[in-house]
C-alpha positions as CSV (number, residue, x, y, z in Angstrom):
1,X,0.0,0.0,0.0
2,X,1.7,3.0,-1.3
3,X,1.6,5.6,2.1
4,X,2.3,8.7,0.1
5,X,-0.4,7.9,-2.1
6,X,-2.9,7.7,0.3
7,X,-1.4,10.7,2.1
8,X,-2.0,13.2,-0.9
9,X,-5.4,11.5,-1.9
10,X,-6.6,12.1,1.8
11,X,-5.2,15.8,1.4
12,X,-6.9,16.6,-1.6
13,X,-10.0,15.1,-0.4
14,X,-10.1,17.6,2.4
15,X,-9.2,20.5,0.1
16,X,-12.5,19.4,-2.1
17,X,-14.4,19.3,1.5
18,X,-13.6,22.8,1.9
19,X,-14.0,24.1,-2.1
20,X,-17.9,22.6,-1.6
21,X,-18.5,24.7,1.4
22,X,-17.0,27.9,0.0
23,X,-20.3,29.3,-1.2
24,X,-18.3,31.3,-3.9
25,X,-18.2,28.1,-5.6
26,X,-21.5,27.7,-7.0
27,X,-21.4,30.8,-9.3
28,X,-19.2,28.4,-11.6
29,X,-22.1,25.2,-11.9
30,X,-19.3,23.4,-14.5
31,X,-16.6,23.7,-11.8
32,X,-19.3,22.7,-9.2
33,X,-19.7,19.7,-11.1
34,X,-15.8,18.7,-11.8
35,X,-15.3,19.2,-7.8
36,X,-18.5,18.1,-6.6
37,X,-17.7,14.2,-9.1
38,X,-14.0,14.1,-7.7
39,X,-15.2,14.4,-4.4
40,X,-17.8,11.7,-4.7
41,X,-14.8,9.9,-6.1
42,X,-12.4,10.3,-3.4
43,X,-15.6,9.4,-0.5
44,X,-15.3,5.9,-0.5
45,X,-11.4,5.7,0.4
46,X,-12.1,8.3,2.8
47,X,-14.0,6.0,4.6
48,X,-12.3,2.9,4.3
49,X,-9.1,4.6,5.7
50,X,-11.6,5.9,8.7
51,X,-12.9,2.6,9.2
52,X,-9.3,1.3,9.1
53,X,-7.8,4.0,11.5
54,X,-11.1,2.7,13.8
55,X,-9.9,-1.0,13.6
56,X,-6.2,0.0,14.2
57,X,-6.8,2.1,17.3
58,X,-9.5,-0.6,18.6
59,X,-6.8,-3.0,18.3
60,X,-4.6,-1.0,20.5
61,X,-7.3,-0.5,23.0
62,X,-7.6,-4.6,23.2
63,X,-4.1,-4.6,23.6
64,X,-3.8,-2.3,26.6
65,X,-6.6,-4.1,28.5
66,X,-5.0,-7.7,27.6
67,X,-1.9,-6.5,29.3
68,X,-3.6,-5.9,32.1
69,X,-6.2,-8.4,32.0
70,X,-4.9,-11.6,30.0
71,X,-9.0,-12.5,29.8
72,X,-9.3,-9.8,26.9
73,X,-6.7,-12.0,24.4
74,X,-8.9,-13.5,22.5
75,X,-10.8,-9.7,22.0
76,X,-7.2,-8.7,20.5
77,X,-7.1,-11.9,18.2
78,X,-11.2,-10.9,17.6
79,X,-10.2,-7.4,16.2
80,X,-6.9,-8.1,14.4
81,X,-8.8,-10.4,12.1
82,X,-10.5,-7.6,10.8
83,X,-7.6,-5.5,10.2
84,X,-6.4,-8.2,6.7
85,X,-9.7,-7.7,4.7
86,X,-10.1,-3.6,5.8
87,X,-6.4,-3.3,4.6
88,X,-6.9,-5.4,1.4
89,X,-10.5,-2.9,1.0
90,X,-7.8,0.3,0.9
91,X,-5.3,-1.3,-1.1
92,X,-7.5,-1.8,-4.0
93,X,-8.6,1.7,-4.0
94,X,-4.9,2.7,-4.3
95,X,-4.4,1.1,-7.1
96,X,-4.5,4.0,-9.5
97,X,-7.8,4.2,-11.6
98,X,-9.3,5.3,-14.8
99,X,-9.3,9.0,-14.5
100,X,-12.4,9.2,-16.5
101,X,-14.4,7.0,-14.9
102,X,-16.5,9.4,-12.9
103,X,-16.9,11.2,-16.3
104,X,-20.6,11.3,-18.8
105,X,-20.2,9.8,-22.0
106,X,-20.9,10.2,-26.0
107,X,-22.0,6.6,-27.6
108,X,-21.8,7.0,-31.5
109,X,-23.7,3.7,-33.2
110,X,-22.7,3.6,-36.7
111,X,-24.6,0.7,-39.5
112,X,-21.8,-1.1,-40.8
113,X,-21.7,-4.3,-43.9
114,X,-25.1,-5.6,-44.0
115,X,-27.1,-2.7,-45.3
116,X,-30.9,-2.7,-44.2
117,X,-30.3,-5.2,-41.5
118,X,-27.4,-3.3,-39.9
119,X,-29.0,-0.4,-39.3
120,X,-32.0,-2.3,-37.5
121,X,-29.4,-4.1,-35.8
122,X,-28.1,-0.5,-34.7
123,X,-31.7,0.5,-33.6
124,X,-31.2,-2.4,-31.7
125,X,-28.2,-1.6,-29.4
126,X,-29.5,1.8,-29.2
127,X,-32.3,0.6,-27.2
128,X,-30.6,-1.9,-25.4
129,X,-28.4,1.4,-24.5
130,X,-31.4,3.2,-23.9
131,X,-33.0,0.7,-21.5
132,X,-29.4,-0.1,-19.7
133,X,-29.3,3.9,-18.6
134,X,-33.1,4.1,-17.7
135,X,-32.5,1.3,-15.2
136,X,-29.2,3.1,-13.5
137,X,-30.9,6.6,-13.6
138,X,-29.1,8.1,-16.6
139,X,-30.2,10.8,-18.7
140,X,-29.8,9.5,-22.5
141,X,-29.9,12.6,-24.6
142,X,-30.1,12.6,-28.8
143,X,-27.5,14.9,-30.5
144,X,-27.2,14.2,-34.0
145,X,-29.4,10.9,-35.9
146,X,-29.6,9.5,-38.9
147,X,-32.5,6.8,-39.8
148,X,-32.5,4.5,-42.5
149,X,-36.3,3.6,-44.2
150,X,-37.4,1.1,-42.3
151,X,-36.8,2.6,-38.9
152,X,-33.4,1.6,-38.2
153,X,-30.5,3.6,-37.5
154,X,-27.7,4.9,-40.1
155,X,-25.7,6.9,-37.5
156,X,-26.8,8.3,-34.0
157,X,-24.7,10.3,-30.9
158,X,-26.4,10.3,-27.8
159,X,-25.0,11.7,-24.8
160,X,-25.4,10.0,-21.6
161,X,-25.2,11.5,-18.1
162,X,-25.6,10.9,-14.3
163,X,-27.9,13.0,-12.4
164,X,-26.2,14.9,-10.3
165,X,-22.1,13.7,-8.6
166,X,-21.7,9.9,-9.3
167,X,-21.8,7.3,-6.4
168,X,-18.0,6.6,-6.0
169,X,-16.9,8.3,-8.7
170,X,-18.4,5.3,-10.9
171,X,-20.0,7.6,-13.4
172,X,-20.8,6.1,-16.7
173,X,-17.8,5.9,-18.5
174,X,-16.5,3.5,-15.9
175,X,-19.6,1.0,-17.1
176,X,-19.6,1.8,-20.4
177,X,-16.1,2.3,-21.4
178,X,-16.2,-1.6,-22.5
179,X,-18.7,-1.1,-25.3
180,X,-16.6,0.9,-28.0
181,X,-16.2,-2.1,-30.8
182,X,-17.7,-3.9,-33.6
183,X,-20.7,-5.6,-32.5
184,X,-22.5,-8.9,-34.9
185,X,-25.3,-9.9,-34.7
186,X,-26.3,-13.2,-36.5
187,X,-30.0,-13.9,-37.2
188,X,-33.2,-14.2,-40.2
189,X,-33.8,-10.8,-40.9
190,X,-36.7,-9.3,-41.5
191,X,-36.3,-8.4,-45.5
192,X,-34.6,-12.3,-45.9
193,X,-37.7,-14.2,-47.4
194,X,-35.9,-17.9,-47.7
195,X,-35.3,-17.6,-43.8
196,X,-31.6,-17.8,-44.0
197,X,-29.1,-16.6,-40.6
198,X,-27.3,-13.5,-42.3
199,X,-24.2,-11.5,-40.3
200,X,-24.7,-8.1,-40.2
201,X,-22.9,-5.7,-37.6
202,X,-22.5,-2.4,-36.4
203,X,-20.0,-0.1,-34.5
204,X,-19.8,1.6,-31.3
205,X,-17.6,4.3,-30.5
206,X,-17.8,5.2,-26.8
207,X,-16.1,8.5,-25.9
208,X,-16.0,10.3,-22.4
209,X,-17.2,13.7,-22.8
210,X,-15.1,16.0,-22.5
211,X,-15.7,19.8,-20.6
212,X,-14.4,22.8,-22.1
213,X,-11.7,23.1,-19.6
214,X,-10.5,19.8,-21.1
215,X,-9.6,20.7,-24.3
216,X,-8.5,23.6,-26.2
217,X,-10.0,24.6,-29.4
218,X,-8.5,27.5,-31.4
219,X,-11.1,29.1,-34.0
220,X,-8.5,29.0,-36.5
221,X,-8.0,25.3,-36.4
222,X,-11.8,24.8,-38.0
223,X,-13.5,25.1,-40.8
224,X,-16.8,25.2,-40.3
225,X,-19.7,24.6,-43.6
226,X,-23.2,24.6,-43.7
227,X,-25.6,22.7,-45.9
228,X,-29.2,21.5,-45.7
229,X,-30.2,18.6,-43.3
230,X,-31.5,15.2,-45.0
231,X,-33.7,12.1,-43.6
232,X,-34.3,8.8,-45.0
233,X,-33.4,8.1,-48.5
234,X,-31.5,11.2,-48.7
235,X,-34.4,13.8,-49.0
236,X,-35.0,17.2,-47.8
237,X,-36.0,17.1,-44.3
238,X,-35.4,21.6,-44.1
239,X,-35.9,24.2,-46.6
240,X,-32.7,26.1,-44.6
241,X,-29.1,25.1,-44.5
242,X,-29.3,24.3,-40.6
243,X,-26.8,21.7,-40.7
244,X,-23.7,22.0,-39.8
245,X,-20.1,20.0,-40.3
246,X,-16.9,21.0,-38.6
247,X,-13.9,20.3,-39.6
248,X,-10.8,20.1,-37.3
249,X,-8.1,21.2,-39.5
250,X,-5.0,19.7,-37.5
251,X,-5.9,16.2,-37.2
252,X,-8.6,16.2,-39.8
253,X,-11.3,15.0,-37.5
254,X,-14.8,16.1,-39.1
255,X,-18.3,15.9,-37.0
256,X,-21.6,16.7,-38.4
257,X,-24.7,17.7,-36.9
258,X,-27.8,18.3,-38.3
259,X,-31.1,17.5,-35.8
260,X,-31.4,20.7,-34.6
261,X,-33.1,24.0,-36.6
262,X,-30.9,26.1,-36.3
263,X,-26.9,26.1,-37.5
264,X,-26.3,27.7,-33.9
265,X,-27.9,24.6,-31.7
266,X,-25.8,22.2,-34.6
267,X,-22.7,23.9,-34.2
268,X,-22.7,23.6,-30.5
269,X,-24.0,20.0,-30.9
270,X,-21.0,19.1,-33.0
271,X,-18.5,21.4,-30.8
272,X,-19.8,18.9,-28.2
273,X,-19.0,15.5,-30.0
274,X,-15.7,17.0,-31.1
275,X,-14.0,17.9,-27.7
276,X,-14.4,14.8,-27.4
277,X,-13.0,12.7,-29.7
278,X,-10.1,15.0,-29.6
279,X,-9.9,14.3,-25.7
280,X,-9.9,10.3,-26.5
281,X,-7.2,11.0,-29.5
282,X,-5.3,13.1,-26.4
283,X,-5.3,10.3,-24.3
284,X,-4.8,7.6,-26.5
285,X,-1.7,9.5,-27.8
286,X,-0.7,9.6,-24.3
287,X,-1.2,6.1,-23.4
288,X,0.4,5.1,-26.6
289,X,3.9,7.0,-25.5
290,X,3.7,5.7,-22.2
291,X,4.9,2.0,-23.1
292,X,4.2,-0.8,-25.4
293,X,1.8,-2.1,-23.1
294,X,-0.8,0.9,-23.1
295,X,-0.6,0.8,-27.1
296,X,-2.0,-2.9,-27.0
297,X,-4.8,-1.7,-25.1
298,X,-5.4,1.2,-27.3
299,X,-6.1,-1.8,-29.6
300,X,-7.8,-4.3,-28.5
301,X,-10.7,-1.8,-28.5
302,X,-10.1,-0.7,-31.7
303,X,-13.5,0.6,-33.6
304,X,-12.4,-2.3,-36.6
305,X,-12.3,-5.2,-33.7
306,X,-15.4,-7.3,-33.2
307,X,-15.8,-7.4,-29.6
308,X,-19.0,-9.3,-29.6
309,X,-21.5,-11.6,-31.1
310,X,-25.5,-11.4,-30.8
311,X,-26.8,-15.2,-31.7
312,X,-30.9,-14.9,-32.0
313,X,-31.6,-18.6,-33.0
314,X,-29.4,-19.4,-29.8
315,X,-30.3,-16.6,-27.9
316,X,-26.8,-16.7,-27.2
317,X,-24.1,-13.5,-26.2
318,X,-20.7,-14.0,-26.6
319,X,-18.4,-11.6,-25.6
320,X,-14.7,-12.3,-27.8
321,X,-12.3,-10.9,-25.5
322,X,-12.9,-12.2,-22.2
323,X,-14.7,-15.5,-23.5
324,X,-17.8,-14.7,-21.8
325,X,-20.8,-16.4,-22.7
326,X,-25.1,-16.6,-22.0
327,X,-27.8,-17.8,-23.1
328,X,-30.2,-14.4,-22.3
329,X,-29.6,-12.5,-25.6
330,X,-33.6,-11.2,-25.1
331,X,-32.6,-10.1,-21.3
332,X,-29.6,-8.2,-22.2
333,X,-31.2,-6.6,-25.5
334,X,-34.1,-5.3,-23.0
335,X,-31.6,-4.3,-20.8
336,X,-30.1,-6.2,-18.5
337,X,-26.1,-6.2,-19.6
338,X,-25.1,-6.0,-15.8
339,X,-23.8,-9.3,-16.0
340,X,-21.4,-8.5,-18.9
341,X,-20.3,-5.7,-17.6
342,X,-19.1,-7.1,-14.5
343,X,-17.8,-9.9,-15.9
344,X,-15.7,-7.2,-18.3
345,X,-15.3,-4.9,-15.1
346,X,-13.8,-8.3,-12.8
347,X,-11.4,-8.7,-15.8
348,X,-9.8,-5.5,-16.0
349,X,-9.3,-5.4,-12.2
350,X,-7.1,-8.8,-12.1
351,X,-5.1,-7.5,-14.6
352,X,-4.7,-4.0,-13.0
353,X,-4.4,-6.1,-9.5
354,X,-1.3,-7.8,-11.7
355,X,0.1,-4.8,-13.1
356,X,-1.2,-5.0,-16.4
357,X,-4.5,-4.8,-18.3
358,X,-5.9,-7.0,-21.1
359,X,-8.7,-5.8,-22.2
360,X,-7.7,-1.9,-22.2
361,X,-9.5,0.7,-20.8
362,X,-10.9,3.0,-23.8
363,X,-14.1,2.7,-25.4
């Protein structure tokens, strides 16, 4: 257990205590948020060093009376027992985490080879999206869609949000940071008239979002053009040129939004999605120059990589990197992906417990 670690995480902890009483803070609601998510963050290994320091000096206490009263040995032997498990508790929280994790997210669902098909099966993680959030509390938000004719989904950004500071600092980039990947899905669908399985799939780009104060954006590094917004089939869904696609000139990363009616409410909506892919290409960058390591786990969530398999006439799920398997494809598409999650979430920790992670941490 790293001492000085815990030393300056317990110092900044108090210093947030004192920033969230300052009433001069909550002029600033963005800052408010950053210090108010950091603090929820930092709660939990507050306590667990409290309930440790409680254990320690309790132990003492049984100490002092046994050396006075040999009856109280087995209370010393009763309370050093818990000291192992309290001290493993604060060791894990040590280890140094994902410094997104308490973060919102932007979930980009893009059709992929399979034409009609794909984009229903698109629809389909959207919901399953959609109905994961609803049952933790999340706020799923629509920036920028684009349907295909029979209802599916070409390409769709959604943001998703806590309400108000995350539990732990377990916001919802440290659920859904697993899900950025190719997904298949293998079943009849529902234009295939000989009733033959086809493969279809879709990708899923999962980016935290990024605040203002997290990237920098100089005006002169976009270009910025207009043009009219479109719906199914490609026709005319507004007599105006509201939509808008920005382009950022240095890394040639181009976002287009077009939901909204007016070019102001786009442009913001695609200054939104930008910051942050340019925060994930930050990081990525980051991790890449860090060791050789962090660039395999830029990789193994990779856009390109299929991560996972939807089976409908086995109502199997099969998830390709940790080799996890069920048999409740109809539970999880309603919903109910807990189980994957952890089992994706149980993964990462051994490997961080063994100084190394397999499965990455980017979505």
């Amino acid at each position: 257990m790293s001492n000085d670690r815990l030393t300056t995480l317990l110092a900044e902890y108090a210093e947030l205590e004192k920033r969230m009483e300052d009433p001069s803070i909550h002029s600033d609601q963005a800052l408010v948020r950053r210090v108010g998510r950091r603090f929820a963050e930092l709660a939990p290994l507050y306590a667990a060093n409290a309930e440790l320091e409680a254990a320690r000096a309790d132990l003492a206490a049984a100490k002092e009376l046994a050396a006075e009263d040999p009856g109280f040995a087995a209370e010393v032997e009763a309370v050093a027992a818990t000291l192992p498990p309290l001290e493993e508790k604060l060791g894990e929280m040590l280890i140094p985490r994902d410094p997104n994790d308490a973060k919102d997210v932007i979930i980009e669902i893009k059709a992929g080879e399979g034409g009609q098909e794909s984009a229903l099966f698109a629809g389909d993680l959207l919901r399953m999206y959609t109905r994961y959030a609803e049952r933790h509390g999340w706020v799923v938000e629509v920036i920028d869609s684009q349907e295909s004719d029979l209802g599916g989904v070409k390409d769709i950004s959604v943001g998703v949000r806590t309400k108000g500071a995350p539990e732990g600092g377990h916001g919802v980039w440290s659920r859904m940071k697993w899900e950025g990947g190719v997904h298949r899905v293998q079943r009849v669908p529902v234009t295939e008239s000989q009733g033959r399985i086809h493969t279809s799939a879709a990708g899923v780009l999962v980016l935290p979002e990024a605040e203002e104060v997290d990237v920098e954006i100089a005006p002169s590094d976009l270009r910025i053009d207009v043009f009219r917004s479109s719906g199914p089939g490609g026709q005319s869904v507004n007599t105006t040129d509201s939509a808008v696609r920005i382009t950022h000139l240095p890394t040639g990363t181009v976002v287009s939004c077009q939901n909204e009616k007016s070019q102001l409410q786009n442009k913001e909506s695609a200054l939104r999605i930008l910051r942050s892919r340019l925060l994930a290409i930050a990081q990525e960058e980051a991790d890449a120059a860090a060791s050789d390591s962090r660039k395999a786990q830029v990789r193994t969530v990779d856009r390109s990589e299929r991560i996972r398999t939807y089976n409908f006439p086995q109502n199997r799920i099969t998830d390709h990197r940790i080799g996890y398997t069920a048999y409740n494809l109809d539970l999880v598409l309603g919903g109910e992906l807990d189980a994957v999650l952890d089992a994706l979430g149980e993964a990462d920790r051994a490997a961080r417990l063994a100084g190394e992670s397999e499965i990455g941490r980017r979505g």
